[in-house]
Structure formats: C-alpha cells, structure tokens
VOZA-179374 format. One line per 3 residues: number of its first residue (from 1); their letters; for each residue x, y, z of N, C-alpha, C. Coordinates in Angstrom, 3 decimals. Layout:
NUM = A = X:Y:Z:X:Y:Z:X:Y:Z ~ ...
END
This chain:
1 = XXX = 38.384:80.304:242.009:37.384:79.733:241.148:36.381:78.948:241.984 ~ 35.376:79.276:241.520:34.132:78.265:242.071:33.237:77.904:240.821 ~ 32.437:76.687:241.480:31.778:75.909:240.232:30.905:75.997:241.178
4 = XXX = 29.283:75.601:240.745:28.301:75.329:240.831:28.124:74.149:239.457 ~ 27.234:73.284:239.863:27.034:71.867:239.257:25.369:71.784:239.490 ~ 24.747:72.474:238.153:23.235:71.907:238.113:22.640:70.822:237.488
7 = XXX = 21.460:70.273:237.400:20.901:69.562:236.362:19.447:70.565:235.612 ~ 19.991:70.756:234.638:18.751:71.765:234.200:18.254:70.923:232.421 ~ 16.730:70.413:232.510:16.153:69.847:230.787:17.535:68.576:230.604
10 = XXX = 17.406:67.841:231.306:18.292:66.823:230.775:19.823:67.195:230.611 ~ 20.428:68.085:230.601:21.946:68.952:230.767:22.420:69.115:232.132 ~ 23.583:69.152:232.600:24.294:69.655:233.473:25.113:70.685:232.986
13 = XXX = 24.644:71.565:233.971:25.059:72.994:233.408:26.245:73.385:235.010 ~ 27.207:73.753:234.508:28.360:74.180:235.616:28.477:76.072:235.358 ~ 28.100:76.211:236.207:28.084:77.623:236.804:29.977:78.341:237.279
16 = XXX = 30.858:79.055:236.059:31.827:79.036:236.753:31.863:80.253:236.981 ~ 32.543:80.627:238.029:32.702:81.775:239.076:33.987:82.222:239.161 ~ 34.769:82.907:238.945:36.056:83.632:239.149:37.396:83.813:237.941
19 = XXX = 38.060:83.161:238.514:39.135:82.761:237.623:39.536:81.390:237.543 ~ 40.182:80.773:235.886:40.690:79.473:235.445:42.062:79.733:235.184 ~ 42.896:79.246:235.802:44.177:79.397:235.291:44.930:78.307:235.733
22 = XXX = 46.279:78.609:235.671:47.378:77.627:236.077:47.296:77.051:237.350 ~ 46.719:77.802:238.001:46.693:77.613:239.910:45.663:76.665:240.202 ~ 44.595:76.651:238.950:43.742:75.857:239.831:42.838:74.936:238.758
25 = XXX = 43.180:74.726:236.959:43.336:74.015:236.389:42.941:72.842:236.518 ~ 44.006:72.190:237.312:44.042:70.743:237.508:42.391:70.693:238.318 ~ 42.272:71.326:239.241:40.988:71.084:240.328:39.828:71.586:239.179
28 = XXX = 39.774:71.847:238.450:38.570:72.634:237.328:38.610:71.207:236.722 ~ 39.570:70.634:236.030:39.528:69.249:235.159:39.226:68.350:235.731 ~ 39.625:67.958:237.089:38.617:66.995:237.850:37.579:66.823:238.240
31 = XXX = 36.701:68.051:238.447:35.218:68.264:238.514:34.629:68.435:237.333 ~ 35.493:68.999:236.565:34.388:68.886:234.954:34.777:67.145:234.437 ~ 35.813:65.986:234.659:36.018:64.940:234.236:34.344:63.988:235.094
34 = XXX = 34.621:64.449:236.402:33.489:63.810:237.223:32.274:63.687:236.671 ~ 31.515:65.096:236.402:30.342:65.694:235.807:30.131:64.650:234.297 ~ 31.279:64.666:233.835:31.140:64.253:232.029:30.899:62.696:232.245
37 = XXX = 31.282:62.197:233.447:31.136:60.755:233.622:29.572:60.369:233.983 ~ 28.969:61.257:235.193:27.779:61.416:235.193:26.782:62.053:234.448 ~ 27.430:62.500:233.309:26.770:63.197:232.227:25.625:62.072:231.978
40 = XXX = 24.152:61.754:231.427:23.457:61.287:230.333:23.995:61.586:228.968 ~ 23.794:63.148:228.881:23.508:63.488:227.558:24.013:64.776:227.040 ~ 24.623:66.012:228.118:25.075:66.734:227.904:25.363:67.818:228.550
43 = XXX = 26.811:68.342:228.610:27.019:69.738:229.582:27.656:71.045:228.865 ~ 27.014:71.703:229.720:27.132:72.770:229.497:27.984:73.859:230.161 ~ 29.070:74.462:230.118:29.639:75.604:230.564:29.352:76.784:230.388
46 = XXX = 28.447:77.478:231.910:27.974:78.869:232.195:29.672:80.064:232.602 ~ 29.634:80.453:231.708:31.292:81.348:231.935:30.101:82.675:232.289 ~ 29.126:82.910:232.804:28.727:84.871:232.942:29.462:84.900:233.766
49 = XXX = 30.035:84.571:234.736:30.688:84.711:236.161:31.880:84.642:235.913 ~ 32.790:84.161:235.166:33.990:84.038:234.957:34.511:85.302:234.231 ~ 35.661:85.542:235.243:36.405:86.572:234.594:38.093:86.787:233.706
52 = XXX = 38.539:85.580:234.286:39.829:85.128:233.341:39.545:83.870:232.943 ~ 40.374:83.718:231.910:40.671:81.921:231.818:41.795:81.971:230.905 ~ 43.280:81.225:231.420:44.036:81.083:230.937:44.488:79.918:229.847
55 = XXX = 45.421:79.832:229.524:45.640:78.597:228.173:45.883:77.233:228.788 ~ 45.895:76.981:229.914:45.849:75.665:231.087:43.725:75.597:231.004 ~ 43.527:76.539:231.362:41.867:76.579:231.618:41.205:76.020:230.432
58 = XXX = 41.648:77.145:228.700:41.328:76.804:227.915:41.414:75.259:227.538 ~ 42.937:74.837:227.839:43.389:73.455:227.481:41.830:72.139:228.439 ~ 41.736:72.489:229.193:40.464:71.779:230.189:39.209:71.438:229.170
61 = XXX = 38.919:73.271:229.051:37.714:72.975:228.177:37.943:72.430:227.325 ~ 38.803:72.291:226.312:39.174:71.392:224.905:39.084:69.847:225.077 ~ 39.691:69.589:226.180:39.534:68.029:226.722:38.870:67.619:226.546
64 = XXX = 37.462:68.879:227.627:36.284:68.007:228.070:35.553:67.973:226.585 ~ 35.541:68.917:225.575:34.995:68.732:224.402:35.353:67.197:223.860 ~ 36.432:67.129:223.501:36.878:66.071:223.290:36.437:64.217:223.843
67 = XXX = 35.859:64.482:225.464:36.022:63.378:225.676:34.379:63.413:225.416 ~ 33.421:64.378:225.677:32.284:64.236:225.467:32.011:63.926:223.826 ~ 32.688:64.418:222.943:32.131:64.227:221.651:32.635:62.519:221.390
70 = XXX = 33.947:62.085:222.442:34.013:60.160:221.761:33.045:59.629:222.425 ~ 32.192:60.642:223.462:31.388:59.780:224.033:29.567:60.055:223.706 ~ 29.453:60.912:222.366:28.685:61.336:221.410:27.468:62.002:222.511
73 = XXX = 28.206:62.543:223.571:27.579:63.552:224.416:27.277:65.131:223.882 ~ 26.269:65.856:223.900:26.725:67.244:223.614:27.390:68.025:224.574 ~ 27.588:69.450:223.815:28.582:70.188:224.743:28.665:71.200:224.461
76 = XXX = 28.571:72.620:225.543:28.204:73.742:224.362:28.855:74.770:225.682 ~ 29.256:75.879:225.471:29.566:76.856:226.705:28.406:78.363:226.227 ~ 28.298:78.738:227.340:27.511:80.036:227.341:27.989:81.215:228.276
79 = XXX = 27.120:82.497:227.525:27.264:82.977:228.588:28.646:84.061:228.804 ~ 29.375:83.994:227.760:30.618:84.584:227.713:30.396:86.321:228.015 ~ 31.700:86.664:228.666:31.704:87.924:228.829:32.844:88.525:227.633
82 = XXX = 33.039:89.531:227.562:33.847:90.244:226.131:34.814:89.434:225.816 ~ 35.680:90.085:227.422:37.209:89.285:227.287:37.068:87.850:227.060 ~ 36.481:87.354:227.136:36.288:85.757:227.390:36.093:85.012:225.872
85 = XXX = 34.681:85.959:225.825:34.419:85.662:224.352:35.450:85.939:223.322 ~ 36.025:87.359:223.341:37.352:87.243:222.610:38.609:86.288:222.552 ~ 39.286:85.729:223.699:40.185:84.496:223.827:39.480:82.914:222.991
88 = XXX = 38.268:82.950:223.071:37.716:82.000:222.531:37.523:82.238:220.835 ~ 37.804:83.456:220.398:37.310:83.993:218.698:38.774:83.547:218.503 ~ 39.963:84.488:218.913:40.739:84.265:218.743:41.321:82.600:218.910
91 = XXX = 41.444:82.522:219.718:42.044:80.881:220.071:41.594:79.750:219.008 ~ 40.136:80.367:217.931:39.463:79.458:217.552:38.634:78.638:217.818 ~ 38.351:78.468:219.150:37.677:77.620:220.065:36.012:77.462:219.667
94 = XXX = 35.809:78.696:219.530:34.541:79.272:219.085:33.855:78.447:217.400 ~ 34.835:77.871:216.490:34.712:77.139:215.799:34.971:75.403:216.589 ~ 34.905:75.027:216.966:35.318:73.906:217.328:34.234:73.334:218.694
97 = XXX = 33.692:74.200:219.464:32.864:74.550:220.569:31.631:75.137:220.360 ~ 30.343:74.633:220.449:29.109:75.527:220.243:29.596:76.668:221.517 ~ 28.814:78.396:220.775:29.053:78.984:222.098:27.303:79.728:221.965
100 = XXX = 27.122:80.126:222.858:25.638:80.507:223.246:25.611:81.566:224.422 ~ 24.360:82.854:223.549:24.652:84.058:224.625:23.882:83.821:225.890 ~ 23.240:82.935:225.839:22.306:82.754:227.326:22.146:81.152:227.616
103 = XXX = 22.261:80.371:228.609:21.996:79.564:229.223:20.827:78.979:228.914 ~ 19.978:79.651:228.732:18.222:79.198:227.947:18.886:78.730:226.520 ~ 19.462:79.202:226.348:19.647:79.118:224.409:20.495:78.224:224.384
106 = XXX = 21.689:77.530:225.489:22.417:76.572:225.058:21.671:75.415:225.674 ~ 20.547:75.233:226.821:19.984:74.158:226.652:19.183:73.909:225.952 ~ 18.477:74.713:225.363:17.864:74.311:224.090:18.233:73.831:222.739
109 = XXX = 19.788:74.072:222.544:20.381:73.473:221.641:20.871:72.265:221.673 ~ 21.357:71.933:223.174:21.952:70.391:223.248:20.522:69.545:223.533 ~ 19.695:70.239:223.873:18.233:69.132:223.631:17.606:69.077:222.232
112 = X = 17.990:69.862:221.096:17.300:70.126:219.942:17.320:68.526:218.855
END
C-alpha cells in the first residue's frame, strides 16, 4: 500500500495505491489519524488505485468517518473501482459514507 497526501480546494485528498488489509492496517490508520488532525475541514479518500481492501481496512475507514464527523469535519471517498465499490454496497458503508465517482465531484461536495 501506498498513500499519497494532497491538499486540493480546502480538502485533503489521500491518493491510495495497492492493497488495505490486515498487514498493513495499522500503518493506513496512523496516517489517515495524522491527516484528520491536520484536517481544517475535510478529507477525502481517492480508492482509483486501490485494489483490495479488507474488513481491518474497511474497519480504518469507519473510524476515520467517525472521528471526523465528532469533529463536524467532512468526509467522503471516491473513485471506487467495481470490486471495491461492491464491498462498500454490500458492507453498507456506502449508506453511512458519501461515495463519489470522481475526485472533482467529491471535492465539490465537501466544499458545497
């Protein structure tokens, strides 16, 4: 897994790259905990690049939803590929998580 960490329209947008799973989890939750601290106003998760994400990975993203919404930050993921997008329909996540097909379209929503 690799991250990239931008600032794009007031958002930080994280660029993820590979795979999220059990192996490397913990190191994904500490760089997205970092980011949410330096957040202003809102981040965003770019998954086009990501090709797995397991129920440790999923569990991350739920967090970070979580700690951004007590901290009345937005938060939105984009960008999903099939498989991806499917674990997220299913899992429910997709109700609970703004999701967005392009990166243009989810910063325009957490700035709206």
């Amino acid at each position: 897994m690799n991250t990239k960490w931008e600032s794009h329209d007031g958002a930080i947008v994280a660029t993820v790259d590979g795979r999220v799973d059990g192996a490397n989890a913990h190191e994904f939750q500490e760089a997205l905990e970092a980011v949410i601290k330096a957040s202003e106003s809102a981040v965003i998760l770019d998954f086009e690049q990501l090709s797995y994400i397991s129920s440790a990975g999923l569990r991350v993203v739920l967090l970070a939803a979580k700690e951004l919404r007590k901290q009345s930050k937005q938060f939105a993921v984009c960008s999903l590929a099939g498989s991806i997008l499917e674990v997220f329909k299913i899992s429910g996540f997709d109700q609970i998580i703004p999701v967005h097909s392009t990166q243009a379209e989810a910063i325009a929503a957490v700035n709206a």
